[in-house]
OpenMM code with the backbone's topology and positions (N, CA, C; nanometers):
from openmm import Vec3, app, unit

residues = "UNK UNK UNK UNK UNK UNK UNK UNK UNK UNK UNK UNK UNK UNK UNK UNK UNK UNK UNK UNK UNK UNK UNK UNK UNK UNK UNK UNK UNK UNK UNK UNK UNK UNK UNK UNK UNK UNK UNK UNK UNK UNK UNK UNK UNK UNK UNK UNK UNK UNK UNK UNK UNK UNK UNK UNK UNK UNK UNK UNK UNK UNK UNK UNK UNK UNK UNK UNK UNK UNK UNK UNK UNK UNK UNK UNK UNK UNK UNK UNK UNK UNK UNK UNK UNK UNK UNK UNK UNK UNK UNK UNK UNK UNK UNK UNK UNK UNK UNK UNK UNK UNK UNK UNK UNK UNK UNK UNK UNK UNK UNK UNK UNK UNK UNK UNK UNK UNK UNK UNK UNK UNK UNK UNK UNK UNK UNK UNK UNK UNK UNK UNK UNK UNK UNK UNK UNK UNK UNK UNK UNK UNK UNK UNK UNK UNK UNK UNK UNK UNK UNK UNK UNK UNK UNK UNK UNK UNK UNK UNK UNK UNK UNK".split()
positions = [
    Vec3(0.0847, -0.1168, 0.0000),
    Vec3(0.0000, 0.0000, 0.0000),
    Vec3(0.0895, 0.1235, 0.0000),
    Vec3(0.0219, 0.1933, -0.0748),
    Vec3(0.1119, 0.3441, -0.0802),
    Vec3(0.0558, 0.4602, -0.0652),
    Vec3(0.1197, 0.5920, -0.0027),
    Vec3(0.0598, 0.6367, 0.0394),
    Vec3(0.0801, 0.8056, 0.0014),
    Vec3(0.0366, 0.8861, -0.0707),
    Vec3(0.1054, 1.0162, -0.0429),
    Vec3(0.0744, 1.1061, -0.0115),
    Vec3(0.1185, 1.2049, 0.0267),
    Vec3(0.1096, 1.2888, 0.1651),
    Vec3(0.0871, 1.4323, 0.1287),
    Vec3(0.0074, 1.5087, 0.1362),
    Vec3(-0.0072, 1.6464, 0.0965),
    Vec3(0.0009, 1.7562, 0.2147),
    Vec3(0.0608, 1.8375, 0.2257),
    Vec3(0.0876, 1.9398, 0.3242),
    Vec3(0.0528, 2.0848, 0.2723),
    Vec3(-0.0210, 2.1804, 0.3144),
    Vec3(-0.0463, 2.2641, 0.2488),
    Vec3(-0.0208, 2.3056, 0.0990),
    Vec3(-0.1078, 2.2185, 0.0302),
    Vec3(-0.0863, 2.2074, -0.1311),
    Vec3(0.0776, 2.1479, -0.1864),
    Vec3(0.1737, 2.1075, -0.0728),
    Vec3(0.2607, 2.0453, -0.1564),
    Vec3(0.2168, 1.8944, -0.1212),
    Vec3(0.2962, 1.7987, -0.2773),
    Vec3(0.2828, 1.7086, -0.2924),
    Vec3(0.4174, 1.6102, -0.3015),
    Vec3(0.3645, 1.5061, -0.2335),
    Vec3(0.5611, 1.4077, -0.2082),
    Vec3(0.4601, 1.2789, -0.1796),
    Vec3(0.5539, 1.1670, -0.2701),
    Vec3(0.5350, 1.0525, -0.2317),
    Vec3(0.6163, 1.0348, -0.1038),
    Vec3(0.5521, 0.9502, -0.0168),
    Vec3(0.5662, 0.9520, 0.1072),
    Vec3(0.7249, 0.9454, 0.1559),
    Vec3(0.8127, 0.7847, 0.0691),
    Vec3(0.8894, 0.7757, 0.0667),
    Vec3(1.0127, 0.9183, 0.0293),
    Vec3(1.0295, 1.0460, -0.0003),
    Vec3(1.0607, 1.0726, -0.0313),
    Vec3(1.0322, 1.2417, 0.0439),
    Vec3(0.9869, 1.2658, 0.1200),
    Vec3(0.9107, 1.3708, 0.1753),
    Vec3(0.9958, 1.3897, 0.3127),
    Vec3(1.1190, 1.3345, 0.3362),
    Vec3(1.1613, 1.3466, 0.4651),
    Vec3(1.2116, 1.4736, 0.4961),
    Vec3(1.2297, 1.6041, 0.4076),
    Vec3(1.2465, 1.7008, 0.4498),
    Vec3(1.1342, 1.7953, 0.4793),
    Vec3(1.0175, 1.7695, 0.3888),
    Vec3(0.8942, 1.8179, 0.4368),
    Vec3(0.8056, 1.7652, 0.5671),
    Vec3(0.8508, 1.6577, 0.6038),
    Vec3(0.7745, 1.5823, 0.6978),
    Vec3(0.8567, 1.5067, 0.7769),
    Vec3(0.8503, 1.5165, 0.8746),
    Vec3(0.9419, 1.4324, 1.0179),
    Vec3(0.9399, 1.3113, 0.9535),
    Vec3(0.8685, 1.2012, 0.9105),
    Vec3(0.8595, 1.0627, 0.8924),
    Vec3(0.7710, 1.0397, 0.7597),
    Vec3(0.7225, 0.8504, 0.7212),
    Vec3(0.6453, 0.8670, 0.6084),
    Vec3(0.4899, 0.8416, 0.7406),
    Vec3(0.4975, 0.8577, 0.8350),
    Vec3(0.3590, 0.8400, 0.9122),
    Vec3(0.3612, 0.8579, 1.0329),
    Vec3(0.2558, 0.9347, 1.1338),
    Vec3(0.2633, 0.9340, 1.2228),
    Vec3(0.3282, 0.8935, 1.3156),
    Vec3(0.2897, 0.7036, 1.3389),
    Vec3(0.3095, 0.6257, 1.3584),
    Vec3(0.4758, 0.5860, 1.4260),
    Vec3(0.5456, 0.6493, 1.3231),
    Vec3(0.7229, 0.6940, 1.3538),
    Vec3(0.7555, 0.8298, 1.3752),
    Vec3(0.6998, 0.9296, 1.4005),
    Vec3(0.7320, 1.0649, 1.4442),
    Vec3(0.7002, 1.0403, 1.6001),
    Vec3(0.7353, 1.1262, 1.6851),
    Vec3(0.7455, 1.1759, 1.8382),
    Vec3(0.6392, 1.2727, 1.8619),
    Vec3(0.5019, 1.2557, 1.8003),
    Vec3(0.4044, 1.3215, 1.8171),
    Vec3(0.2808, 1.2499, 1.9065),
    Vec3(0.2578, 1.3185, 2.0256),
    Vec3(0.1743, 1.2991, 2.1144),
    Vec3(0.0287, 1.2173, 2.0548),
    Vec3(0.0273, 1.1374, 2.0605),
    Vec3(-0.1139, 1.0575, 2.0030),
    Vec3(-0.2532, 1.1237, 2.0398),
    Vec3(-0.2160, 1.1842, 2.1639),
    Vec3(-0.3383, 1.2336, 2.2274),
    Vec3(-0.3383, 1.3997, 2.1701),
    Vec3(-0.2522, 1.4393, 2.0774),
    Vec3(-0.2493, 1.5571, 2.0051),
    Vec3(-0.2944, 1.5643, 1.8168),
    Vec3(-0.3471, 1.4432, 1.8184),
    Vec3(-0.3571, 1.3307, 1.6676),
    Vec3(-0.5169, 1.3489, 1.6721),
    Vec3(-0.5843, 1.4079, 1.5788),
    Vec3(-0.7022, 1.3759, 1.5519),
    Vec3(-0.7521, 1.2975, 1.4048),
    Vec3(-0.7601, 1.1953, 1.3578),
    Vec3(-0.7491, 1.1401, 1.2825),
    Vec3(-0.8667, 1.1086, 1.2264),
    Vec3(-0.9437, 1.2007, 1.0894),
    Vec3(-1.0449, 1.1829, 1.0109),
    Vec3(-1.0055, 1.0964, 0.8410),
    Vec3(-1.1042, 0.9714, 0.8411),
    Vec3(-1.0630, 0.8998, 0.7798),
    Vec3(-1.1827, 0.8934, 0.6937),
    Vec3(-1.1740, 0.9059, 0.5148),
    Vec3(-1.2584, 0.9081, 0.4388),
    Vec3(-1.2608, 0.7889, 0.3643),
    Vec3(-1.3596, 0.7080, 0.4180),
    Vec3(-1.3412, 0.5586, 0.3637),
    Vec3(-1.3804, 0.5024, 0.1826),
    Vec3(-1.3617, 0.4153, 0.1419),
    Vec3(-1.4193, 0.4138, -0.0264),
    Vec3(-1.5553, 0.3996, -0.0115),
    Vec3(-1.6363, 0.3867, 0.1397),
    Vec3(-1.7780, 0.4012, 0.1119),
    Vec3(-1.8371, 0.5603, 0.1188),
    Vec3(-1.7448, 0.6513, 0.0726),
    Vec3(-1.7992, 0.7482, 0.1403),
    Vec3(-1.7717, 0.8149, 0.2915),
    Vec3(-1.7944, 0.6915, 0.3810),
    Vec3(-1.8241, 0.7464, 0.5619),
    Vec3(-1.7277, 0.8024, 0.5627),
    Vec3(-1.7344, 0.8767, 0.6633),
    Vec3(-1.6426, 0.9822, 0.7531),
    Vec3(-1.6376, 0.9143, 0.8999),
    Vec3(-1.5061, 0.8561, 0.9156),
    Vec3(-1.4226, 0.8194, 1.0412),
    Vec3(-1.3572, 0.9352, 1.1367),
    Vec3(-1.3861, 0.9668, 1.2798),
    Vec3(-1.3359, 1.0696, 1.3420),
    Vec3(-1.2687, 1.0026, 1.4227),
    Vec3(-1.1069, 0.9646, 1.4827),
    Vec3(-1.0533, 0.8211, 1.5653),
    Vec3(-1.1291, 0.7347, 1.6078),
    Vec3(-1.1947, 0.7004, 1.4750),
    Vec3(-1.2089, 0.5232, 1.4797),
    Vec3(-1.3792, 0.5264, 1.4395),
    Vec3(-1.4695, 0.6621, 1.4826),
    Vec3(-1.5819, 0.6263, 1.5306),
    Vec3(-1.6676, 0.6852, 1.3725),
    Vec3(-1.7890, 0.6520, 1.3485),
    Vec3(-1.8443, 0.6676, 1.2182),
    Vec3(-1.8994, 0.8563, 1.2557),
    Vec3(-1.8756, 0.9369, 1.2128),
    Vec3(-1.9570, 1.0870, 1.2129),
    Vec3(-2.0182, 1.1588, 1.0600),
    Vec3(-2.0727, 1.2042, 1.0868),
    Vec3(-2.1841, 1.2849, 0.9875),
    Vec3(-2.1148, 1.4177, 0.9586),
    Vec3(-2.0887, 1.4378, 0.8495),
    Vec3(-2.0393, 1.5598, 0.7794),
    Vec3(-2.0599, 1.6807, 0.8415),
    Vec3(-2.2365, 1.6801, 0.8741),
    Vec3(-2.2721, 1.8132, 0.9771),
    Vec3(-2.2246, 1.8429, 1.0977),
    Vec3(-2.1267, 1.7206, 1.1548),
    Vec3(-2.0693, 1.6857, 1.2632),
    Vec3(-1.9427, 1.7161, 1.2694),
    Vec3(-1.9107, 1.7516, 1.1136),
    Vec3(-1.7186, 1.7345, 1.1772),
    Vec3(-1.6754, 1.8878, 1.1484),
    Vec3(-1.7206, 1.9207, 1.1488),
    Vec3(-1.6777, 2.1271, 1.1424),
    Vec3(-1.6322, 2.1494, 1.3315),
    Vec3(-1.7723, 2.1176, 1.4108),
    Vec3(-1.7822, 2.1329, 1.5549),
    Vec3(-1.6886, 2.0925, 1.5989),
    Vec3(-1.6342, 1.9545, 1.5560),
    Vec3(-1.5234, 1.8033, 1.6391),
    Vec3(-1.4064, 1.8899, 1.5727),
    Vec3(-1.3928, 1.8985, 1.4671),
    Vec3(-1.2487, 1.9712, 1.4469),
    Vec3(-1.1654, 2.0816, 1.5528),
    Vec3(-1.3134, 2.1867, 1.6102),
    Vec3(-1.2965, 2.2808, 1.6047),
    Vec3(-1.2487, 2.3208, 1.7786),
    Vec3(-1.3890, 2.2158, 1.8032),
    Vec3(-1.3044, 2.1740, 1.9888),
    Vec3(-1.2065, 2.1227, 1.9867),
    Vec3(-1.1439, 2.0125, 1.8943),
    Vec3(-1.0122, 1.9786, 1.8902),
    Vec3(-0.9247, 2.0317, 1.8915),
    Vec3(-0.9140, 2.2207, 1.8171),
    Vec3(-0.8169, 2.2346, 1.7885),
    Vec3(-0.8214, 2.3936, 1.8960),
    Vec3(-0.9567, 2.4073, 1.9775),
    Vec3(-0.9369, 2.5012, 2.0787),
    Vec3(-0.8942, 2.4434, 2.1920),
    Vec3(-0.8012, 2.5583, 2.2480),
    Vec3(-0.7331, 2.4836, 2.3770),
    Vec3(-0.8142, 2.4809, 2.4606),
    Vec3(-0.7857, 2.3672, 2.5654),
    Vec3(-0.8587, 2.3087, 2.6883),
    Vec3(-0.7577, 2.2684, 2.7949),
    Vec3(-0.7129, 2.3274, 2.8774),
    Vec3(-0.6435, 2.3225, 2.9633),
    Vec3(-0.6876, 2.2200, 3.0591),
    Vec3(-0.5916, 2.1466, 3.1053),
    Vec3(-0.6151, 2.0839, 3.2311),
    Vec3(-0.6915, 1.9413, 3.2032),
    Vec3(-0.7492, 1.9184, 3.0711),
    Vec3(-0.8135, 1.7785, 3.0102),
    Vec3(-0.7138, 1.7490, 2.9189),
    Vec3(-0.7154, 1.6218, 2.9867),
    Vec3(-0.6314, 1.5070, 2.9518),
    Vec3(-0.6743, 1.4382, 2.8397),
    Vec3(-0.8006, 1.4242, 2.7789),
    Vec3(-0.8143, 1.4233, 2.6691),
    Vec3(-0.8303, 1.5095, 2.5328),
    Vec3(-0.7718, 1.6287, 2.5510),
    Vec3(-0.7655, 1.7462, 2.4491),
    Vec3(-0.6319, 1.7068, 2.4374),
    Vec3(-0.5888, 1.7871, 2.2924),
    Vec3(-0.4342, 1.8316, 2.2747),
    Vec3(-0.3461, 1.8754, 2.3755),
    Vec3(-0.2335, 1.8821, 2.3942),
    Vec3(-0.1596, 1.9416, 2.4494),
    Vec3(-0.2032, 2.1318, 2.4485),
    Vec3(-0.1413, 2.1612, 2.5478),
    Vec3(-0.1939, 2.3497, 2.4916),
    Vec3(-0.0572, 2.3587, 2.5650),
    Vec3(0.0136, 2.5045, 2.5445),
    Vec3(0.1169, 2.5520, 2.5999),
    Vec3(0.1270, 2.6791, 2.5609),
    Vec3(0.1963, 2.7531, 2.6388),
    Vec3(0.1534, 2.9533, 2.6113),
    Vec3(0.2633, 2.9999, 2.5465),
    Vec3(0.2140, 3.0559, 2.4605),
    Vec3(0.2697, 3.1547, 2.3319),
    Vec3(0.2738, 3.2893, 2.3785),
    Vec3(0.3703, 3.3356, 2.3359),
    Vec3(0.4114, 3.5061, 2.4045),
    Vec3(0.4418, 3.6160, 2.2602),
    Vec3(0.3467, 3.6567, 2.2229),
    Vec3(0.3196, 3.7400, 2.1063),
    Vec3(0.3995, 3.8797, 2.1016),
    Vec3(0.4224, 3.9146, 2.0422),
    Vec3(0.4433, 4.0664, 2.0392),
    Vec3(0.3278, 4.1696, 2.0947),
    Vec3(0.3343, 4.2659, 2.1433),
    Vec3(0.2647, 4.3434, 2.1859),
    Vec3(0.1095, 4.2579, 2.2285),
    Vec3(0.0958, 4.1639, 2.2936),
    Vec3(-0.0073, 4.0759, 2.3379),
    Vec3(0.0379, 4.0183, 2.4264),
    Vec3(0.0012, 4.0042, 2.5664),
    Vec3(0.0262, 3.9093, 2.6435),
    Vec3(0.0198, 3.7580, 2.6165),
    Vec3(0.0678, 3.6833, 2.7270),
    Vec3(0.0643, 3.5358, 2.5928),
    Vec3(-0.0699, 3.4792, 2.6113),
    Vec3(-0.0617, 3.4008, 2.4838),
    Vec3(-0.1836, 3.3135, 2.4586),
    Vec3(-0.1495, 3.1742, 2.4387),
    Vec3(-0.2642, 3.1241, 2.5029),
    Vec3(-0.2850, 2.9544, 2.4847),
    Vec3(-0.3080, 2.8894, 2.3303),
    Vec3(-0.1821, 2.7911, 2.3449),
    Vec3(-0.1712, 2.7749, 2.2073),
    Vec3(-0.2253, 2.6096, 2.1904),
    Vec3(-0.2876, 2.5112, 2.1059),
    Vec3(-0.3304, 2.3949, 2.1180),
    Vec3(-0.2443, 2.3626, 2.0384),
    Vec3(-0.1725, 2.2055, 2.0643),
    Vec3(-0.0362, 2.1250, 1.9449),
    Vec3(-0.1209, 2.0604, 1.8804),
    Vec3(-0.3108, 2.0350, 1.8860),
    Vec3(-0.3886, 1.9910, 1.8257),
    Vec3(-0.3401, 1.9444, 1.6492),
    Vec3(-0.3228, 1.8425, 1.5975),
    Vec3(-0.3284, 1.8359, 1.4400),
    Vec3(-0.4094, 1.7273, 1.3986),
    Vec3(-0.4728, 1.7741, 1.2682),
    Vec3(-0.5715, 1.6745, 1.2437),
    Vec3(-0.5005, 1.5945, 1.0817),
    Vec3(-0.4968, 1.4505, 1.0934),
    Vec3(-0.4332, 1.3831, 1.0109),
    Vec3(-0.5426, 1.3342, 0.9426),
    Vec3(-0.5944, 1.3992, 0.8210),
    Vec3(-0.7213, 1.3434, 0.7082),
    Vec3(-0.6796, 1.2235, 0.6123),
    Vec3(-0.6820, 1.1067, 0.6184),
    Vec3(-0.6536, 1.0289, 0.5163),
    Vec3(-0.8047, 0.9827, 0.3934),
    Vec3(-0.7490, 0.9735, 0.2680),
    Vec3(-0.8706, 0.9404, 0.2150),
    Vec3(-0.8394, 0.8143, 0.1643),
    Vec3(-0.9895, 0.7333, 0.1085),
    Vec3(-0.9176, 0.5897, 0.0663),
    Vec3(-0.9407, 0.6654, -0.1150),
    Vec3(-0.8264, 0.5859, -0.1470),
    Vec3(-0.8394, 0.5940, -0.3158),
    Vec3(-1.0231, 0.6540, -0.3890),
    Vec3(-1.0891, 0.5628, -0.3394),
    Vec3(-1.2097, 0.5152, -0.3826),
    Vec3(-1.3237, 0.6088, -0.3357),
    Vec3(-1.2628, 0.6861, -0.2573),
    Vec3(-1.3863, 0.8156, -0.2202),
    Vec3(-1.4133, 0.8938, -0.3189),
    Vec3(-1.5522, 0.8890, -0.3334),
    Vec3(-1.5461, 0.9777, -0.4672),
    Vec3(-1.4877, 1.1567, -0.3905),
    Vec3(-1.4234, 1.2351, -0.4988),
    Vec3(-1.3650, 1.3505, -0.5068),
    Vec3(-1.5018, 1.4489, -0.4537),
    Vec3(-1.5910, 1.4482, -0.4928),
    Vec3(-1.6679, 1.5615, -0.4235),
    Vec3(-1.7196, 1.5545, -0.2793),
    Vec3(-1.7066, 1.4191, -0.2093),
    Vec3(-1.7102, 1.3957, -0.0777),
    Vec3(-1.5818, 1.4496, 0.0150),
    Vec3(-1.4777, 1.4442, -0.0526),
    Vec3(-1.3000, 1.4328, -0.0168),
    Vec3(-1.3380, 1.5861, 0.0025),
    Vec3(-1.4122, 1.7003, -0.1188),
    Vec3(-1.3916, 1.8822, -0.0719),
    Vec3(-1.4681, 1.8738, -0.0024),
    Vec3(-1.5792, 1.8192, 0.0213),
    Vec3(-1.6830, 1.8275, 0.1440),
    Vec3(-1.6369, 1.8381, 0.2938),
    Vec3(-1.5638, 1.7095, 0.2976),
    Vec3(-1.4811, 1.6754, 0.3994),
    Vec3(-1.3476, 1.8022, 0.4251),
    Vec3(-1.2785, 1.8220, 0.3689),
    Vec3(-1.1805, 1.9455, 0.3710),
    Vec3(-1.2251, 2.0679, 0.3870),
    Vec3(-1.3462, 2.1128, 0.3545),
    Vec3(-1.4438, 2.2476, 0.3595),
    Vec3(-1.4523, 2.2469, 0.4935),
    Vec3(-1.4976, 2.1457, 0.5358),
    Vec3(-1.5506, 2.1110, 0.7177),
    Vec3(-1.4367, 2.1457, 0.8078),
    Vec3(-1.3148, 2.0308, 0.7490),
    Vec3(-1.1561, 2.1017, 0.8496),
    Vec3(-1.1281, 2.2475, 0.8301),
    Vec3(-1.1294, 2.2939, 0.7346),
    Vec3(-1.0575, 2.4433, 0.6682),
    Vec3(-1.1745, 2.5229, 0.7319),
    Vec3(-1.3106, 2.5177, 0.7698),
    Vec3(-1.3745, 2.6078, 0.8258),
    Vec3(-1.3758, 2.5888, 0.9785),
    Vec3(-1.3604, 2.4812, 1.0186),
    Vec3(-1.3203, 2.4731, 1.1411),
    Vec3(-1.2197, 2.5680, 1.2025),
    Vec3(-1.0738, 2.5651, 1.0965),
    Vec3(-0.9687, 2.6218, 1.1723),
    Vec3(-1.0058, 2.7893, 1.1635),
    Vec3(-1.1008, 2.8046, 1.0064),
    Vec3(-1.1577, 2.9631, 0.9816),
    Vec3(-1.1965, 3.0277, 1.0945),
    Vec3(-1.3161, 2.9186, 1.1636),
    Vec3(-1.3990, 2.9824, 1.2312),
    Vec3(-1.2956, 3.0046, 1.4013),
    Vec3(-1.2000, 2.9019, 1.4407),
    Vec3(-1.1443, 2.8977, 1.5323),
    Vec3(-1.0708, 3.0635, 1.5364),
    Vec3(-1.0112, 3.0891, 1.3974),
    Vec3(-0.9196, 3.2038, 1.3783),
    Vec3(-1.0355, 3.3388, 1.4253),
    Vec3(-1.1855, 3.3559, 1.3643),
    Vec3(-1.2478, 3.4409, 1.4065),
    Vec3(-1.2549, 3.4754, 1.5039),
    Vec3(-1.2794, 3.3392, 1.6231),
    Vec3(-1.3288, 3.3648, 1.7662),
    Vec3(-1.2027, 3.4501, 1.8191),
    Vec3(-1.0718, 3.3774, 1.7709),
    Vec3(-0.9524, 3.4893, 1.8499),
    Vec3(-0.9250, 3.5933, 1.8032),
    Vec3(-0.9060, 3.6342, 1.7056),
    Vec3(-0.9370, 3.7733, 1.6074),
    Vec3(-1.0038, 3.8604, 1.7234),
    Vec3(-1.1412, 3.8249, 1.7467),
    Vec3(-1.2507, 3.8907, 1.8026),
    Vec3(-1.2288, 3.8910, 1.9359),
    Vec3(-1.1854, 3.8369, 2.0330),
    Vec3(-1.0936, 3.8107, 2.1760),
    Vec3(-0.9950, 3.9453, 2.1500),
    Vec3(-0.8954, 3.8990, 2.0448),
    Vec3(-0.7968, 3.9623, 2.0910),
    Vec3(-0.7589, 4.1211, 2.0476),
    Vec3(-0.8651, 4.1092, 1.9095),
    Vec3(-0.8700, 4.2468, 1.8012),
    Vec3(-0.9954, 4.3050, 1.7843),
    Vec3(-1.1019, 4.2775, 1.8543),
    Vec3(-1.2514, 4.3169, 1.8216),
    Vec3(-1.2963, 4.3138, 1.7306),
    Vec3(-1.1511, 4.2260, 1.5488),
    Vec3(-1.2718, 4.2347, 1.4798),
    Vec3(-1.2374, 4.0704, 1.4019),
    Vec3(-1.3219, 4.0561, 1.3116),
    Vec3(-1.3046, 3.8947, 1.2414),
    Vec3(-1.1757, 3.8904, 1.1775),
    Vec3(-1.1156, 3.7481, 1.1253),
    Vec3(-1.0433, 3.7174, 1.0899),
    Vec3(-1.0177, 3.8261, 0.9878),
    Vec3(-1.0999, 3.8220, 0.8421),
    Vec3(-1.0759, 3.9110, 0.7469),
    Vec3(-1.0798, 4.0507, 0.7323),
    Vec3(-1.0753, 4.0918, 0.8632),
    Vec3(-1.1142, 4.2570, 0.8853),
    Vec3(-0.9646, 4.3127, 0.9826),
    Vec3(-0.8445, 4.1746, 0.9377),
    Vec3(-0.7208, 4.2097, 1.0025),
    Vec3(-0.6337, 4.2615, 0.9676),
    Vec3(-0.5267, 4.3510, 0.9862),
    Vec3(-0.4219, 4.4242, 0.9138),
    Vec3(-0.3255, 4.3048, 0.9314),
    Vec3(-0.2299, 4.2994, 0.8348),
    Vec3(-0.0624, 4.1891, 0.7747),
    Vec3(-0.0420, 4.1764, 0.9186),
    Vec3(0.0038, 4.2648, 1.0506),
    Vec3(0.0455, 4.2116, 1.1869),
    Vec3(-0.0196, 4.0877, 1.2346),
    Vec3(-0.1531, 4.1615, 1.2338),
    Vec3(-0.2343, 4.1167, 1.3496),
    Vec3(-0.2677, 3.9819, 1.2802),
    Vec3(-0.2672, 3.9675, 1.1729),
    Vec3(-0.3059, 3.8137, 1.0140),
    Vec3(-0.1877, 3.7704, 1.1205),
    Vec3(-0.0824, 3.7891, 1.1179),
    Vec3(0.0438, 3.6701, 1.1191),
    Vec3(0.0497, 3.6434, 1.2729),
    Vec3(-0.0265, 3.7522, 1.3706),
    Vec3(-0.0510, 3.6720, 1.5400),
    Vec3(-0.1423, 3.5643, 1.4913),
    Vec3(-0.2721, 3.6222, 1.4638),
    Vec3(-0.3776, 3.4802, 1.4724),
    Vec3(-0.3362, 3.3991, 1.3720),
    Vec3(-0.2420, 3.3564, 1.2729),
    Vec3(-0.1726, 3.2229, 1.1989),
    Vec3(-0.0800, 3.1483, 1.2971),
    Vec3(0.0060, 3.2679, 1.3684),
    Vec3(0.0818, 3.1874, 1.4301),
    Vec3(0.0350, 3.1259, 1.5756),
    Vec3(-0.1017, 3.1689, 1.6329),
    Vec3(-0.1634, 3.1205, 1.7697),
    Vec3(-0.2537, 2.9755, 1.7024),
    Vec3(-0.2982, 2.9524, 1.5856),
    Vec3(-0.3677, 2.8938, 1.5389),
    Vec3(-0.3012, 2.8387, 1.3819),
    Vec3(-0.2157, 2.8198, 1.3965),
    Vec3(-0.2246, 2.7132, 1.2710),
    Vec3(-0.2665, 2.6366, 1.2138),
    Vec3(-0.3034, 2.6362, 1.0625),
    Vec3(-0.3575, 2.5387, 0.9943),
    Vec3(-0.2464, 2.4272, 0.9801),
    Vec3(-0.2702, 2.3447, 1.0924),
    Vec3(-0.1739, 2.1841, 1.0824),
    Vec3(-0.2920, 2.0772, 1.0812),
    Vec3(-0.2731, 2.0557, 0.9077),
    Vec3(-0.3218, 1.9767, 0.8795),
    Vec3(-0.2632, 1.8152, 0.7735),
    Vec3(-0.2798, 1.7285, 0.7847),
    Vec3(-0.1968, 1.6162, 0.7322),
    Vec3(-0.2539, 1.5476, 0.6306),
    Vec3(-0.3130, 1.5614, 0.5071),
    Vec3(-0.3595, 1.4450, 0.4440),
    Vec3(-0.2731, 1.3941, 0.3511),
    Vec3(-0.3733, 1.1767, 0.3840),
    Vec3(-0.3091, 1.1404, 0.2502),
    Vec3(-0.4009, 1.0309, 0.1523),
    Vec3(-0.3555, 0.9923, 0.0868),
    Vec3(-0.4740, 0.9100, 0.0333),
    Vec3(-0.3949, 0.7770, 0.0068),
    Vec3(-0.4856, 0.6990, 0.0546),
    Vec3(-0.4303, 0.5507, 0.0520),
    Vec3(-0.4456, 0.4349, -0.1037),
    Vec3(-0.3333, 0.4271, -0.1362),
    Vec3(-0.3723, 0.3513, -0.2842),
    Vec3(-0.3128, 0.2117, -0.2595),
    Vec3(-0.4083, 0.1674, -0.2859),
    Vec3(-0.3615, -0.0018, -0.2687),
    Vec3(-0.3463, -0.0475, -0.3928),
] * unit.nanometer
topology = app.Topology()
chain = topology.addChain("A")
for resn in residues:
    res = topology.addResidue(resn, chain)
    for name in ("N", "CA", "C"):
        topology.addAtom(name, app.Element.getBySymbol(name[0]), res)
């Protein structure tokens, strides 16, 4: 089985990606499992959220608590405080969500599914925008864009499985 790996629009067969990517899989990187959210797009279609079957209307929300920090629960991501420029620090989540698709999903389910993560992290970026700047994500000047990217990153992992 093979597998390749897309990281913000770049593309590497897995084998070959070791400068873009710690490893060819999780699995061998030093990344907290309990910081791993793992949505899996099967050839029937379903949508897998670690392990369990969820509904499309469902995975915008699950992304989105996943990837806001939660201090002190042991089942959230890791969080640890970030010290900004002219901002006192902020709670940052090591939250990443690893999307694999199977070959066989049809393609308009696969943007469905990616619309859901990518608005998740959108909507996550608004709420702090609005915390920290009074106004939404897109109503930010180049500074204040590169605090809320760097408190909230889009770390996201997909790959698609070809057998």
């Amino acid at each position: 089985m093979k597998k390749t790996l897309y990281i913000l629009g770049l593309t590497c067969i897995l084998t070959s990606c070791a400068s873009l990517f710690v490893a060819p899989n999780l699995e061998d990187t030093r990344i907290d499992e309990q910081n791993v959210m793992r949505v899996y797009l099967d050839g029937n279609n379903k949508i897998l959220v670690n392990g369990h079957e969820t509904a499309l209307e469902e995975l915008k929300d699950l992304v989105k608590n996943f990837i806001t920090p939660h201090p002190g629960d042991n089942n959230a991501p890791e969080v640890e405080w970030k010290t900004i420029d002219n901002i006192d620090s902020i709670l940052y989540s090591k939250g990443i969500v690893y999307f694999d698709v199977d070959r066989n999903a049809l393609f308009a389910r696969y943007l469905d599914v990616q619309k859901e993560i990518l608005q998740a992290f959108k909507e996550r970026k608004d709420e702090l925008s609005i915390k920290i700047f009074k106004k939404t994500y897109d109503q930010l000047d180049e500074e204040q864009t590169k605090i809320i990217n760097n408190t909230v990153p889009i770390r996201v992992f997909e790959t698609i499985t070809e057998i």
